[in-house]
C-alpha positions in Angstrom: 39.8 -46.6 -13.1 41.4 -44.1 -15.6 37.7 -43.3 -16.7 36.5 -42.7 -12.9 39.1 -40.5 -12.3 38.2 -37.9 -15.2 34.6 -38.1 -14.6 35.6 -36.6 -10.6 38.1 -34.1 -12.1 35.4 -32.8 -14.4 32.9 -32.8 -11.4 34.9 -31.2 -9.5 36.0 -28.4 -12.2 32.0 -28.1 -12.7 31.6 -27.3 -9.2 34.8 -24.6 -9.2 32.9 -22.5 -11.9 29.2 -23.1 -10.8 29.2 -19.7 -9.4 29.5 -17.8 -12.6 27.3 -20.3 -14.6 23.9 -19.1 -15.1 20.8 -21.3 -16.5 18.6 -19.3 -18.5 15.2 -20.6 -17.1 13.3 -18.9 -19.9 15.6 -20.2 -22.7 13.2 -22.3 -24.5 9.6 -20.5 -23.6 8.3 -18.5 -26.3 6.9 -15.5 -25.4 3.9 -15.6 -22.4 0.9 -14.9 -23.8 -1.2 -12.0 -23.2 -4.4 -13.9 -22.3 -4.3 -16.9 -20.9 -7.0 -18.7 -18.5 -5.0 -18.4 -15.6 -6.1 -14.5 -15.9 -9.5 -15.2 -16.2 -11.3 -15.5 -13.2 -14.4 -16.5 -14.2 -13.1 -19.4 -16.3 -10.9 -20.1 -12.9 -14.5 -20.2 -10.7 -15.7 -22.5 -13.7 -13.1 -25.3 -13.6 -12.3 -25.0 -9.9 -15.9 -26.4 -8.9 -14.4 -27.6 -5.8 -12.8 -24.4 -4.9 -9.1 -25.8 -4.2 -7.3 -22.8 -5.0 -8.9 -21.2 -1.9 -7.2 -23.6 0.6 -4.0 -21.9 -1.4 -5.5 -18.4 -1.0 -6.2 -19.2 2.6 -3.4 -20.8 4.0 -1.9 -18.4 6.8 -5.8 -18.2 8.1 -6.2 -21.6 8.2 -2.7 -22.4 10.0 -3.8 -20.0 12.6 -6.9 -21.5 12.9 -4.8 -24.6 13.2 -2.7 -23.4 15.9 -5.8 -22.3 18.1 -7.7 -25.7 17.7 -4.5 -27.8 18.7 -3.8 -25.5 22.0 -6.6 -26.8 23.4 -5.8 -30.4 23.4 -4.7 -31.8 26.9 -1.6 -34.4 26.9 -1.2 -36.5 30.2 1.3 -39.0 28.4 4.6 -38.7 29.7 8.4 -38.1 27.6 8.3 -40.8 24.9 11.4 -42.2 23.9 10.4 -42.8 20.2 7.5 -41.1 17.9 5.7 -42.6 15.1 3.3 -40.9 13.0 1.0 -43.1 11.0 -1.1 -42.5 8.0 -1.1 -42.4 4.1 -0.9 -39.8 1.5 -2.3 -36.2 2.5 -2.6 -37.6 5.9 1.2 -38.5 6.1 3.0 -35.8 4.8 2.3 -33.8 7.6 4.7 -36.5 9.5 7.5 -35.6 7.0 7.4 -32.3 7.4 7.3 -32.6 11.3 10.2 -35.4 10.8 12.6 -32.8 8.4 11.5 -29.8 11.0 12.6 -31.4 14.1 15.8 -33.0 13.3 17.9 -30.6 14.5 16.0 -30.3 17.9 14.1 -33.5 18.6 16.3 -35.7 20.9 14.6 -38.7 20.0 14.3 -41.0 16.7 10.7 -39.9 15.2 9.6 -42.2 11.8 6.4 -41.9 9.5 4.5 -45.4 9.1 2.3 -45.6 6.0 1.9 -49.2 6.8 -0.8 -51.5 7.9 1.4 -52.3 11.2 3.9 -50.8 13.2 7.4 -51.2 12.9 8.9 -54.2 15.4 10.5 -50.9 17.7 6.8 -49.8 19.2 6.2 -50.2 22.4 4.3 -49.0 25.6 7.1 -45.8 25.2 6.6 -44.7 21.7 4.0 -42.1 21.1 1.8 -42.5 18.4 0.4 -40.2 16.2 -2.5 -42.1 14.4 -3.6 -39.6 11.5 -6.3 -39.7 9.2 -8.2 -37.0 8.2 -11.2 -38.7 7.1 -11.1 -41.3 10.1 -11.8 -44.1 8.1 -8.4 -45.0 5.9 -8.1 -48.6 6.1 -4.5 -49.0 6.6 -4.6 -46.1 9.6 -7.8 -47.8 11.2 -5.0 -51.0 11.0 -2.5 -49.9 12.5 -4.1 -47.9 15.5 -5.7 -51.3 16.6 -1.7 -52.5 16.6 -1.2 -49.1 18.3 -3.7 -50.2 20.8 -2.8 -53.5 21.3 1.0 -52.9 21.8 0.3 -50.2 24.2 1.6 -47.1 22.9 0.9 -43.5 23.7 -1.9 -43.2 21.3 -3.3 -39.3 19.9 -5.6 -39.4 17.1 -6.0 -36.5 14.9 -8.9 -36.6 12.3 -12.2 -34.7 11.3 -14.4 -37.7 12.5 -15.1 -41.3 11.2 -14.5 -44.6 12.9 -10.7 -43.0 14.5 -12.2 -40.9 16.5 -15.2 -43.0 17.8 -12.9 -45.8 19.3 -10.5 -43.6 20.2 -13.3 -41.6 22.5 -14.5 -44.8 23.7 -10.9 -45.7 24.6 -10.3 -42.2 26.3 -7.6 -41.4 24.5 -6.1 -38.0 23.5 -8.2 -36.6 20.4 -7.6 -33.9 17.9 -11.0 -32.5 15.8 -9.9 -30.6 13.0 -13.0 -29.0 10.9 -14.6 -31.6 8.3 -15.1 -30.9 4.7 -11.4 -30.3 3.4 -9.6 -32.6 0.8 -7.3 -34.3 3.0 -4.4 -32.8 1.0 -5.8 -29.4 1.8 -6.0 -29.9 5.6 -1.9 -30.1 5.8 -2.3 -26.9 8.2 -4.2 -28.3 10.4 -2.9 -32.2 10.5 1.0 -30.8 10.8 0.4 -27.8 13.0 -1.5 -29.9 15.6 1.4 -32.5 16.3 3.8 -29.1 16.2 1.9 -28.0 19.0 1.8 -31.2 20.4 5.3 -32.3 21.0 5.8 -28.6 22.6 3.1 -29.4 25.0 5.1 -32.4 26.2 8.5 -30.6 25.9 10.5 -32.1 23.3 10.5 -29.0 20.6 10.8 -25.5 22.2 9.7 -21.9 19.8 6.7 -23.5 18.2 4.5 -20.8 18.2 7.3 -18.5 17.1 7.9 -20.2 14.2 4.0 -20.6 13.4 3.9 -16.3 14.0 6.6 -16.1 11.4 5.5 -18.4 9.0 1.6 -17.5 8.7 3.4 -13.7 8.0 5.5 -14.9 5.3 2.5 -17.4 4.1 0.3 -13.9 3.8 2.8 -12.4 1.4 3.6 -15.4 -0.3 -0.5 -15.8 -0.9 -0.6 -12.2 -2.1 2.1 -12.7 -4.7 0.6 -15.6 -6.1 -3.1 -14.9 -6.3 -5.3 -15.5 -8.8 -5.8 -11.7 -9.5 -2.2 -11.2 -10.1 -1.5 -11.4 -13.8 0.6 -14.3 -15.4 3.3 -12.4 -16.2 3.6 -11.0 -12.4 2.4 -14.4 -10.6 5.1 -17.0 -10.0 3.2 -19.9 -9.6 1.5 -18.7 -12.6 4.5 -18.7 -14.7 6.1 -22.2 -13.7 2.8 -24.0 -14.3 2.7 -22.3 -17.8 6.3 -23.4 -18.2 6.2 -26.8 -17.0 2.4 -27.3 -18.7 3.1 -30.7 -21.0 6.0 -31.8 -19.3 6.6 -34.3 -16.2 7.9 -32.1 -13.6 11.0 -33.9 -11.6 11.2 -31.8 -7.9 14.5 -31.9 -6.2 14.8 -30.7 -2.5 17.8 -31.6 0.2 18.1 -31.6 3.9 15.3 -30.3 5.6 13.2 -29.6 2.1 12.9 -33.2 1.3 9.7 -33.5 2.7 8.7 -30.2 1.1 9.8 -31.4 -2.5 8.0 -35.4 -1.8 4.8 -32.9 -1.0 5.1 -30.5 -4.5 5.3 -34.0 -6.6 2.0 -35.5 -4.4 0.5 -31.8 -5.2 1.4 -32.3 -9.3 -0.2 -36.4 -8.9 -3.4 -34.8 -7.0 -4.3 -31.5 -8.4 -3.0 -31.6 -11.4 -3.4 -35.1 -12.6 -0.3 -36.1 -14.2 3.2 -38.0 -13.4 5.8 -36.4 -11.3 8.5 -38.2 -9.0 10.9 -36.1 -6.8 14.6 -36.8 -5.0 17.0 -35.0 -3.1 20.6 -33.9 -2.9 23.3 -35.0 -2.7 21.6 -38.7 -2.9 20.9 -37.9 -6.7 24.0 -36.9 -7.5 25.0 -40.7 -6.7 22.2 -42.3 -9.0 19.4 -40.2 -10.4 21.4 -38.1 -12.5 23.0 -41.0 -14.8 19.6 -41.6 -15.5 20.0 -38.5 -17.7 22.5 -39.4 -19.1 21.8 -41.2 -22.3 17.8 -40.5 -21.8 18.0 -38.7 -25.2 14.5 -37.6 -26.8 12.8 -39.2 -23.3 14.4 -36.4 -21.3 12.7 -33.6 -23.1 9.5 -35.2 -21.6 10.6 -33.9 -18.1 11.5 -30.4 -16.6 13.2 -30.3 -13.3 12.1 -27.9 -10.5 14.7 -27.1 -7.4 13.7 -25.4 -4.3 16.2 -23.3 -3.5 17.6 -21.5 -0.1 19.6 -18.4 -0.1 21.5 -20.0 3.2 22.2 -23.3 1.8 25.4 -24.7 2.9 28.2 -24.2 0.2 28.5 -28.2 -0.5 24.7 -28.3 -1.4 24.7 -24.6 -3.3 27.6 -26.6 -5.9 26.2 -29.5 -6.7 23.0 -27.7 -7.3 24.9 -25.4 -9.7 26.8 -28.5 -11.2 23.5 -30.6 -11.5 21.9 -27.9 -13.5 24.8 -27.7 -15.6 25.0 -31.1 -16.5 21.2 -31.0 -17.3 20.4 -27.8 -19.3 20.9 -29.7 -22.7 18.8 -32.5 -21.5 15.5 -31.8 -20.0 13.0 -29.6 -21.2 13.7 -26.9 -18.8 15.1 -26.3 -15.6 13.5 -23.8 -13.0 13.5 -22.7 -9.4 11.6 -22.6 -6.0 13.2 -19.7 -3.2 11.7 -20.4 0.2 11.7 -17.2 2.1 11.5 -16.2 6.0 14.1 -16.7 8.2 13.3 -19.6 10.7 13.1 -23.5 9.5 8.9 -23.6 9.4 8.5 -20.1 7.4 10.9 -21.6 4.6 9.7 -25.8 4.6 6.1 -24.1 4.3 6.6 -21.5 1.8 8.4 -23.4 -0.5 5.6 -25.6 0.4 2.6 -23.1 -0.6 4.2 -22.1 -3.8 4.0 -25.8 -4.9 0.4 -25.8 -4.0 -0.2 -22.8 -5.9 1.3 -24.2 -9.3 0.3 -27.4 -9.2 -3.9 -26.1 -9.1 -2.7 -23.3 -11.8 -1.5 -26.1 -13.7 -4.4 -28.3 -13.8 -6.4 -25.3 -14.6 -4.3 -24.9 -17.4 -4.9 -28.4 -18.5 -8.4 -27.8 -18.2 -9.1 -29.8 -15.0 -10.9 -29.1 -11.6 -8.3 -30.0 -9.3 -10.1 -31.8 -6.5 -11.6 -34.6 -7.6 -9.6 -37.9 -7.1 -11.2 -40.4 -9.1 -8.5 -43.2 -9.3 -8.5 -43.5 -5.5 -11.7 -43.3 -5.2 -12.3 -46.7 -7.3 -9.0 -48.6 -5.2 -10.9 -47.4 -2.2 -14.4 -48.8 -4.0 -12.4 -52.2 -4.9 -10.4 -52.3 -1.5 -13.9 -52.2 0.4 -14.7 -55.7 -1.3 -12.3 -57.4 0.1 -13.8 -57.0 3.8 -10.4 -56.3 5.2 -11.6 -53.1 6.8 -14.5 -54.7 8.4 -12.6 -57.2 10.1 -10.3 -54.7 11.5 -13.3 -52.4 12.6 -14.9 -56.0 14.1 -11.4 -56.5 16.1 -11.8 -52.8 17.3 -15.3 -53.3 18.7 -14.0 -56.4 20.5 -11.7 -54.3 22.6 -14.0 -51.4 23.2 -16.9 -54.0 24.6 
């Protein structure tokens, strides 16, 4: 009891200085070097075969490209009561975001599903965002037929495949976005497009206001970060030459959860090594005792924290206090500021700065970033198992 009680006084005398403690990010880096590959664009065009730092370059063009292609989508559903989005990996994250965006204005519960079925709740009043940007993802193709027979509000969103072909034959509510983007990369267009979407049927208001704002700050953010910016000017550049060799560990709270569970899926993808992510102020009730006695482990792992300059006061101290706790533990400790002033501007460019650094890592490690080889081989082995042809059989059944 005794032992509880000083661990909370010392907590809470952290938390009292936190404002005048200051983490020297660059504490254990040597000095950048002068060359480096990340300033070498023709090395860059060599290992980037499949061009994924464009989508970074890019991004404000292709969420107003984004925005245009999901304003002309007609909705005749009525007011749901619940939403669901379903799909998996770059396909599903877009339903975070949208889930961590809305929370504050959408009056009704909205979950992600990365399931082969729906959760007991959906009904004939739930509208269902069935996303898959390939339009053959087993586990989506799955749960739109127990979309379909449940009767839910159904809206597809893909670039093709089997999703959209029985949805058309259906006549349901479809969403085309362009073809030939890693799924990862298409996060403009599979988030903007249900954005637009719950406008159109009146639960969000400001949508495009907030898209205006944030494809503005996306341009700057895009310009800072480029790949003809120099190392030593380029922030994505300098965190993925700081956290090169290490496992980088994102934290994010409130509406940046999303945004941090999408830098660590950027890190796994692009860059091709571990990463895990959390959020405050859950960590501070578990994950950080896992520090605790990690010893020579911990040095494996930096820690990355997006940061808002109008985070609440509760959330700005146990950031401070975390990092405190920490700076003699993990390898480094370093920092993501969103920018812009609404909600969308600073989820996405907190967002784009991960993308950036996690293809300027894996460039550093010598690797073209989009290439997914391990899924590829589940999805290979998965296709044995004729699961997805009996779900495609049951889907022809109701479209005869």
């Amino acid at each position: 009891m005794l032992k509880g009680l000083n661990h909370a006084f010392m907590f809470a005398d952290i938390c009292l200085k936190a404002k005048s403690v200051i983490i020297s990010n660059c504490r254990r880096d040597s000095k950048l070097p002068k060359a480096s590959v990340l300033d070498n664009l023709d090395e860059i065009r060599k290992l980037d075969k499949g061009n994924m730092l464009s989508f970074c370059v890019d991004a404000a063009k292709h969420y107003e490209k984004a925005a245009r292609i999901a304003e002309r989508v007609a909705f005749d559903h009525v007011k749901p009561q619940t939403i669901i989005v379903a799909g998996m990996g770059g396909s599903a994250i877009g339903g975070e975001l949208l889930k961590d965006w809305a929370r504050d204005t959408l009056q009704i519960p909205l979950e992600v599903c990365r399931e082969y079925t729906l959760p007991t709740f959906a009904n004939k009043k739930t509208l269902t965002f069935i996303v898959s940007y390939s339009g053959e993802t087993e586990e989506t193709l799955s749960v739109f037929l127990d979309a379909v027979k449940r009767k839910c509000m159904v809206a597809c969103i893909s670039s093709g495949g089997k999703l959209l072909e029985f949805a058309r034959k259906m006549q349901m509510p479809t969403l085309q976005i362009p073809a030939g983007i890693p799924p990862r990369a298409a996060l403009p267009y599979l988030f903007t497009s249900m954005l637009i979407s719950l406008e159109k049927l009146d639960l969000i208001p400001n949508v495009k206001a907030e898209i205006s704002e944030a494809t503005t700050i996306l341009k700057q953010v895009c310009s800072e970060n480029a790949p003809e910016k120099p190392l030593k000017e380029n922030f994505a550049k300098e965190l993925a030459f700081k956290i090169n060799g290490t496992v980088p560990v994102v934290y994010g709270f409130g509406f940046y959860c999303s945004v941090a569970q999408r830098i660590k899926q950027q890190f796994n993808e692009n860059s091709k090594i571990p990463s895990k992510w959390d959020a405050f102020p859950e960590l501070n009730h578990n994950e950080v005792v896992g520090w605790e006695r990690a010893e020579k482990l911990a040095k494996h792992f930096s820690v990355v924290i997006i940061r808002d300059k109008s985070e609440t006061e509760e959330i700005k101290c146990r950031v401070e206090a975390t990092k405190e706790l920490l700076d003699d533990k993990v390898a480094g400790i370093y920092e993501v500021w969103s920018r812009g002033g609404g909600k969308l501007a600073r989820m996405l460019s907190a967002t784009l700065i991960g993308d950036f650094t996690s293809v300027y890592l894996a460039l550093l490690r010598g690797v073209d970033p989009t290439p997914v080889e391990t899924i590829s081989l589940i999805k290979e082995r998965m296709a044995k198992s004729g699961i997805k042809d009996r779900i495609l059989r049951e889907l022809r059944s109701l479209t005869k």
